[in-house]
GUSE-954194 format. One record per residue (C-alpha): x, y, z. Coordinates in pm, whole numbers, padded with zeros to 5 digits, always signed. Layout:
XYZ...
***
This chain:
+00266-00618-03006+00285-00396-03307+00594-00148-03292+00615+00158-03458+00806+00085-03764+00593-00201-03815+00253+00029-03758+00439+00309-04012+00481+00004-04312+00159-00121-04253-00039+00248-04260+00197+00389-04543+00155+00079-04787-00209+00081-04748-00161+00442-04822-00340+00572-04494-00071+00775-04466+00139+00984-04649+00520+00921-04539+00563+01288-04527+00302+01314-04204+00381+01031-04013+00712+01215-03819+00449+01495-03734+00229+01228-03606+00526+01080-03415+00614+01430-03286+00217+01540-03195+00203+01216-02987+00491+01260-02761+00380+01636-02708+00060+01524-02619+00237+01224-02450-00017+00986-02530+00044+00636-02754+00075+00719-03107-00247+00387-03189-00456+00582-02932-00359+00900-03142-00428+00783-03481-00783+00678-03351-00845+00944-03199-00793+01161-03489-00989+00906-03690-00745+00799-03927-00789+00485-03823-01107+00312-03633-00952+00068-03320-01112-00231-03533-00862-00141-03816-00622-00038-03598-00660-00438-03441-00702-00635-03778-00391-00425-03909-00215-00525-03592-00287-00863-03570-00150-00930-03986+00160-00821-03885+00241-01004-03525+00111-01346-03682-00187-01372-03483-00589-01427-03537-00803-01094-03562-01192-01153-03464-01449-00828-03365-01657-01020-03146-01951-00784-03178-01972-01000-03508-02037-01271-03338-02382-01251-03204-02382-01417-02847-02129-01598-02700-02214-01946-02528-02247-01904-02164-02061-02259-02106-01735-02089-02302-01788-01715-02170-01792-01867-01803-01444-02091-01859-01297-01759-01807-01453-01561-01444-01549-01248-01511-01287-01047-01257-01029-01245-01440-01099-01109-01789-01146-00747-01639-00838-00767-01510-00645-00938-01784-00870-00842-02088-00918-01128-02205-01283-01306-02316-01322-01684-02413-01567-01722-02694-01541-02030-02875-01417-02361-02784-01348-02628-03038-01257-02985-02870-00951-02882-02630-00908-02577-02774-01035-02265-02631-01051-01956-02877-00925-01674-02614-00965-01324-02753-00701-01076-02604-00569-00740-02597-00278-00841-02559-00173-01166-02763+00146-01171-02614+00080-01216-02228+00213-01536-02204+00160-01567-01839-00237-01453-01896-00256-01740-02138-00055-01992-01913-00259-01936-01609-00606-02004-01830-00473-02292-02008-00408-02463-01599-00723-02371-01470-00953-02496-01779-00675-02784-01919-00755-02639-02233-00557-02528-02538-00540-02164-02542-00566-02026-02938-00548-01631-02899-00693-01414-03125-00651-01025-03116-00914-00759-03064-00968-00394-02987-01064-00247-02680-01414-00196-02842-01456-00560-02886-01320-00627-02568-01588-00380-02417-01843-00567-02583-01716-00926-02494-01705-00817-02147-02026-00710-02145-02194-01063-02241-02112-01145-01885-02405-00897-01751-02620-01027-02017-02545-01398-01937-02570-01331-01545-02852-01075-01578-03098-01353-01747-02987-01630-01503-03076-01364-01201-03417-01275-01350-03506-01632-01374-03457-01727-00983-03618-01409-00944-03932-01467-01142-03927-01814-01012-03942-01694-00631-04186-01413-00721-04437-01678-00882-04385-01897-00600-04588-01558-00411-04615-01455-00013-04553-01183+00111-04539-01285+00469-04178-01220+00627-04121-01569+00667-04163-01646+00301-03966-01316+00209-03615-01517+00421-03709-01876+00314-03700-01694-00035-03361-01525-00012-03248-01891+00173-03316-02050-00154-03142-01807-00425-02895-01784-00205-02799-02186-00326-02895-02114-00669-02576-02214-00856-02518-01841-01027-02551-01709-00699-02272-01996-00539-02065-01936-00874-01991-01538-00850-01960-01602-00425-01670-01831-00491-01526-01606-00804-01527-01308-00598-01340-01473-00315-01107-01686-00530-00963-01388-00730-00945-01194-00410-00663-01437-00283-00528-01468-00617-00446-01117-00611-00371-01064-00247-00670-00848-00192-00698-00720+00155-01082-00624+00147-01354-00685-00058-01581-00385-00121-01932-00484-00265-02105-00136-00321-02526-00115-00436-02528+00215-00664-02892+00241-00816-02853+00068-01139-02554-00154-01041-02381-00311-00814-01958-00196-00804-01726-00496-00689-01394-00349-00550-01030-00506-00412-00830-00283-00216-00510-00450-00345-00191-00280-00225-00344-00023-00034-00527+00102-00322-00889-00002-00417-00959-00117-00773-01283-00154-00940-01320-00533-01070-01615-00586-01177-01983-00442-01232-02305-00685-01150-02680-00627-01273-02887-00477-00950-03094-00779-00955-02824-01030-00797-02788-00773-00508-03058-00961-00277-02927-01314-00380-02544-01225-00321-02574-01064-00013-02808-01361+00114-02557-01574+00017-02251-01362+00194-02497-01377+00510-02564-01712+00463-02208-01836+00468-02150-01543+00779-02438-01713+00981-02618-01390+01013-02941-01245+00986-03075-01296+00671-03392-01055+00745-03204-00809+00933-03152-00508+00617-03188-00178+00872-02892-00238+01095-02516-00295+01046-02415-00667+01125-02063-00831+01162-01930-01222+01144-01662-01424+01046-01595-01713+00802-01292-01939+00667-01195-02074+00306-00954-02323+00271-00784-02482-00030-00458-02712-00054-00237-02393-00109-00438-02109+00129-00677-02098+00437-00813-01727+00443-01015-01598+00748-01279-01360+00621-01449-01065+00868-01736-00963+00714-01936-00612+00781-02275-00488+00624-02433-00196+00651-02690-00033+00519-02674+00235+00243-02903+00435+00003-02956+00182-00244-02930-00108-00033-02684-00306+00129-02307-00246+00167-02070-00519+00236-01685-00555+00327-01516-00825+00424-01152-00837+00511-00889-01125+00428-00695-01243+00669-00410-01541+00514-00377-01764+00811-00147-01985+00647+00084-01695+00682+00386-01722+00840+00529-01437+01088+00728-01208+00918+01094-01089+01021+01239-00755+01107+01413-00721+00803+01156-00860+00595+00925-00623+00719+01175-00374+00604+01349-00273+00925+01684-00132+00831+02029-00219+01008+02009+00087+01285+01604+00077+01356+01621-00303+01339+01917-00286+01597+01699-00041+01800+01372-00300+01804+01629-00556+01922+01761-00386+02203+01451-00334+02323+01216-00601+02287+01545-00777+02501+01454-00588+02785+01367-00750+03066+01003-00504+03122+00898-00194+02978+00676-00100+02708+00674-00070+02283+00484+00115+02088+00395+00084+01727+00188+00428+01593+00026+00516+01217-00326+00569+01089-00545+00277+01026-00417+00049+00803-00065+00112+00798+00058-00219+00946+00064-00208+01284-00069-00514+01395+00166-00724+01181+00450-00542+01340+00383-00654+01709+00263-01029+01594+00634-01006+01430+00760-00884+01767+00594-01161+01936+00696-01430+01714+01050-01346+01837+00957-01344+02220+00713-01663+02134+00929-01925+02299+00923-02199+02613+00914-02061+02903+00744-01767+02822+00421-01694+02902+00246-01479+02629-00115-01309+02644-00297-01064+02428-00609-00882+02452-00741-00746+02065-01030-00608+01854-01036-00847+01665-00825-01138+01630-00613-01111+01288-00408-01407+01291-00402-01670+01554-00030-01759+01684+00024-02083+01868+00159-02112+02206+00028-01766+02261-00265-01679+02478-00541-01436+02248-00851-01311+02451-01104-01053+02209-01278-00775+02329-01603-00761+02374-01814-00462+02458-02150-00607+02465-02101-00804+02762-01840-00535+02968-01509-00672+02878-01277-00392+02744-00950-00350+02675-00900-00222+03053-01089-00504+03191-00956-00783+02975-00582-00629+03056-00692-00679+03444-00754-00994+03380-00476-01101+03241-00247-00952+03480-00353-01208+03709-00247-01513+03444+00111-01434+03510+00194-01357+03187+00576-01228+03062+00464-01067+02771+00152-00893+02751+00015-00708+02355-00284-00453+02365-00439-00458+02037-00468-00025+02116-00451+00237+02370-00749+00403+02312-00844+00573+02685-00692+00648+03016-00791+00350+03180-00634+00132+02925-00320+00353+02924-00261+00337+03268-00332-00026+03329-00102-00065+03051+00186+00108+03190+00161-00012+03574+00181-00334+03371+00558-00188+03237+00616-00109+03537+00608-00414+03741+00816-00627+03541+00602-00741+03254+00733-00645+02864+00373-00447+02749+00318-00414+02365+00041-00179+02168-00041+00047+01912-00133+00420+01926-00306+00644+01696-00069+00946+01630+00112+01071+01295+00466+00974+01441+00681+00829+01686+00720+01115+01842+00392+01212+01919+00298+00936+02097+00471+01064+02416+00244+01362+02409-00058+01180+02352-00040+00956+02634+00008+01277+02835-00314+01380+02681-00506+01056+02772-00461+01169+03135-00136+00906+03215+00120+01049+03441+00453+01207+03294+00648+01006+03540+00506+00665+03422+00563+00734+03067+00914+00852+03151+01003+00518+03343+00838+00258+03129+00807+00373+02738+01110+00221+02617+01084+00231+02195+00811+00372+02026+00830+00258+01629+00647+00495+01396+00524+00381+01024+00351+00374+00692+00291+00131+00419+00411+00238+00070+00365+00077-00249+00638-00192-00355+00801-00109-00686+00722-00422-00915+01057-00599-00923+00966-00758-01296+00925-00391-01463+01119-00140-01289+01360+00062-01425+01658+00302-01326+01589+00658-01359+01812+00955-01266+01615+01302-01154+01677+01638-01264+01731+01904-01108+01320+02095-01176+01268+01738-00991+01491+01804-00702+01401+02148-00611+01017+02046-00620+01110+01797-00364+01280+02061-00141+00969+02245-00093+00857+01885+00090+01125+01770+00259+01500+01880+00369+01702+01714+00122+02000+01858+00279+01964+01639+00606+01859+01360+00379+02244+01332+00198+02393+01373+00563+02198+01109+00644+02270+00877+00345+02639+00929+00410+02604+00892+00783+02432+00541+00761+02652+00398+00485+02399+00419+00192+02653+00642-00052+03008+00544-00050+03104+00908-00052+02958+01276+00035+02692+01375-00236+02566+01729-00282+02235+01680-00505+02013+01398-00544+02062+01420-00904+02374+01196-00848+02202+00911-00747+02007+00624-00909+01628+00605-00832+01385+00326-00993+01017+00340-01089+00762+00070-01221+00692+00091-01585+00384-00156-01539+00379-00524-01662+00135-00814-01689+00267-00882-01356+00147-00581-01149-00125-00507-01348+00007-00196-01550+00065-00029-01233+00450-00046-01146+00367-00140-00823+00327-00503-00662+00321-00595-00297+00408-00356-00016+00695-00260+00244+00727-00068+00566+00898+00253+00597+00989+00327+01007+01103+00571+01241+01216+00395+01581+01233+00625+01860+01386+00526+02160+01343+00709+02500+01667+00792+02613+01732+00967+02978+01731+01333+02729+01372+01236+02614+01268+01128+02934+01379+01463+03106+01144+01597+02776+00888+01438+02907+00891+01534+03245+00846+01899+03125+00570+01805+02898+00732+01912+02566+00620+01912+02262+00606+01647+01991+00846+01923+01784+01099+01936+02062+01097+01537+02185+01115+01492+01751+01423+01762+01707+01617+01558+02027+01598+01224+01887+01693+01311+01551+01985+01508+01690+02073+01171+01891+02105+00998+01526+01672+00863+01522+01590+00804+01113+01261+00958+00988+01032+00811+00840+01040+01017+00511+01410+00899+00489+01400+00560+00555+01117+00568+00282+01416+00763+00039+01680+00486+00127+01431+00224+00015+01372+00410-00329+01764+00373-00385+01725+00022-00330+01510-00017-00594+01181-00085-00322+00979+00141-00356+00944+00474-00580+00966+00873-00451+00574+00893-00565+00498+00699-00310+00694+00819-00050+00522+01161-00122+00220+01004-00116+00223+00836+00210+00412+01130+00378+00063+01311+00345-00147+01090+00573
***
């Protein structure tokens, strides 16, 4: 794009600016810290039209302001789906033979241009335009969907009846209405494409708000017209096999998608809201393959810990964080390693995630009496080896759970506290005897999920030392560069974190502007030595079992999260971030 010496010859030739103010615009901009185009329109020395058609002369490419340009054809607007041009800002608007006009922000996103020229097997010409343009272009995609939506609906209200019956054989129909199929199958498709968890699709009272929790972090996609609302959540219902009718109470189902590169298991949820229905569904890659230790981002001591452990011969493992944080794929990556002949796996979960072959899966189910309690019962007598809980959540589950431990069965599960520590405690709490937890906890892993640094953008930074002592107020920095030496991660003994190398995203086409692509584990493995057992006999605290297994050499989770920013995974943002939850 256009740099700033460039943007200075173009602005002082055509005399927009004297030479004399343009280092005070220069300076104003990095005070204000914000780009010195943005500045200049802003201040209204330039309009972003000019600012794009003076651009665009001097990086060799088209300029078009597509509010020129009346309408664009629906057949050409569509080549491009509508999340896809959010994201990318990009907007197709003319198509001669096999070449596709493609106006951009960004002319030089190569990869944005590659990936539309595969998909449509069309020639991609770009053509530059400013944001307003790209506002507008964007917008044709309400207009265009908006008038296709208002037909079915006009056809289905002339059709008439009021009569429940008609009201579902109605929604049945524009729910297979092509628009309605086409922005289904969008929605879904760019989820996978960018490795969307969830799927948020929100009613607000004029609009409808698509969102993608990508990364941990939900991002708003795209905006529909109100009137597809019925029609797309028919058709999500549809596809669920659930009620159609049914708009007062919250329903759940399941459904798969498979392609030659991806077969995604959805779990859908409605409920209902103010202004209508809320849905979320949930993407689950079954085509996944079980993760490893390290790739989960175990490091050498916690991943020797896990090992040592999981080897035993009974005894139970715990995996605790909020909601969210990754604790399921940890114990299907713990199970992949036990999954072999001989070995007779079971598990009992709420729900499913991922089925694993060769290993026995039972779901809970409520409705009908079977628990996790009753379901563990059960499979106690299907003399299983290994045994996963998909969560401790009472004391019946927690005890069966343990007596399971205890007679010679390996027991896996997942607990609701902040850390690793505090899971000792909280079993306490649930009513299970100190004894029992004493004899047959044997690891308990604690973890979060922080943002991945994007490996295409990030750079090296070093901190200073305003930096530094804000961090002290969050975490003890001092015990951090003990630790660093202690484990081998500095060659030598450090005094400040301002010696060291940290890295940080500077956002790329790649990661969407956001520095951040993809995410890793950071852990604290506990394990329950005869000191913490004797803890837990006298009912300590979590501070006190925490304090002992640090002292006998236990990583935090805040520090494994700083070793992983000096390796260039993940940044100290995050690590503050997720330290919070």
């Amino acid at each position: 794009m256009l740099d700033e010496q460039d943007l200075k010859r173009a602005l002082t030739s055509k005399k927009i600016i004297a030479v004399k103010d343009w280092d005070d615009l220069v300076s104003e901009a990095k005070t204000k810290k914000v780009a010195l185009p943005q500045l200049l329109v802003d201040k209204k020395i330039l309009d972003d039209e000019k600012l794009a058609e003076i651009s665009a002369s001097f990086v060799d490419v088209q300029y078009v302001d597509l509010k020129k340009l009346g309408s664009i054809a629906k057949e050409v607007l569509l080549l491009v789906p509508e999340p896809i041009a959010h994201r990318h800002q990009v907007v197709a608007f003319g198509k001669e033979g096999d070449k596709l006009e493609l106006a951009m922000v960004d002319p030089d996103d190569l990869e944005t241009r590659d990936g539309i020229k595969k998909k449509t097997s069309l020639t991609i010409v770009p053509f530059l335009i400013s944001k307003s343009s790209l506002e507008w272009g964007l917008n044709q995609y309400h207009t265009s969907l908006e008038a296709e939506f208002a037909k079915i609906v006009s056809k289905q209200e002339r059709e008439g009846g009021e009569e429940t019956e008609d009201v579902t054989e109605k929604l049945k129909e524009m729910a297979e209405e092509i628009p309605v199929v086409r922005v289904v199958d969008t929605l879904l498709e760019y989820a996978v494409l960018e490795k969307a968890s969830d799927i948020h699709i929100e009613p607000q009272e004029k609009e409808v708000i698509v969102r993608y929790r990508i990364d941990g972090v939900l991002h708003e996609v795209m905006t529909l017209p109100k009137v597809i609302h019925p029609a797309l959540i028919a058709r999500i219902k549809v596809i669920t096999n659930l009620k159609i009718d049914e708009h007062r109470l919250p329903q759940d189902g399941r459904f798969k998608i498979e392609k030659d590169n991806y077969k995604i298991s959805l779990r859908v949820s409605t409920i209902p809201v103010f202004d209508g229905e809320k849905v979320v569904m949930r993407l689950l890659d079954e085509s996944a393959r079980a993760l490893t230790l390290e790739e989960l981002g175990f490091i050498h001591r916690n991943h020797d810990t896990i090992l040592k452990n999981v080897k035993k011969p009974h005894g139970a493992l715990l995996v605790t964080g909020p909601t969210g944080s990754g604790k399921s794929t940890t114990l299907y990556t713990v199970i992949s390693m036990l999954n072999v002949k001989g070995v007779n796996i079971s598990t009992i979960e709420d729900p499913i995630e991922y089925h694993v072959e060769g290993v026995n899966q039972m779901q809970v189910n409520p409705k009908i009496g079977l628990t996790f309690a009753i379901g563990l019962r059960a499979l106690l007598r299907q003399d299983p080896n290994v045994i996963m809980i998909g969560e401790i959540r009472d004391r019946e589950t927690a005890e069966e759970a343990v007596h399971a431990a205890l007679t010679g069965h390996i027991v896996l599960s997942t607990l609701h506290t902040n850390n690793a520590a505090g899971a000792l405690p909280r079993l306490l709490d649930i009513g299970v005897e100190p004894y029992l937890i004493a004899s047959t906890i044997n690891a308990v892993v604690g973890q979060r999920l922080t943002r991945q640094a994007c490996q295409d953008c990030k750079q090296e930074y070093r901190m200073d030392e305003k930096d530094e002592q804000g961090l002290r107020g969050e975490f003890n920095l001092d015990r951090l560069l003990e630790v660093l030496k202690r484990e081998g991660f500095v060659e030598k003994k450090i005094k400040s974190l301002t010696e060291l190398t940290f890295y940080k995203g500077a956002g790329c086409d790649k990661c969407g502007g956001t520095g951040y692509k993809g995410r890793k584990g950071i852990f604290e493995v506990l394990e329950v030595t005869p000191e913490i057992q004797d803890l837990i006999l006298k009912h300590a605290p979590t501070s006190q079992i925490q304090d002992k297994a640090v002292e006998q050499g236990m990583i935090m989770m805040w520090e494994d999260g700083f070793i992983k920013c000096l390796q260039g995974k993940t940044t100290i943002e995050e690590i503050l971030r997720v330290s919070k939850e």
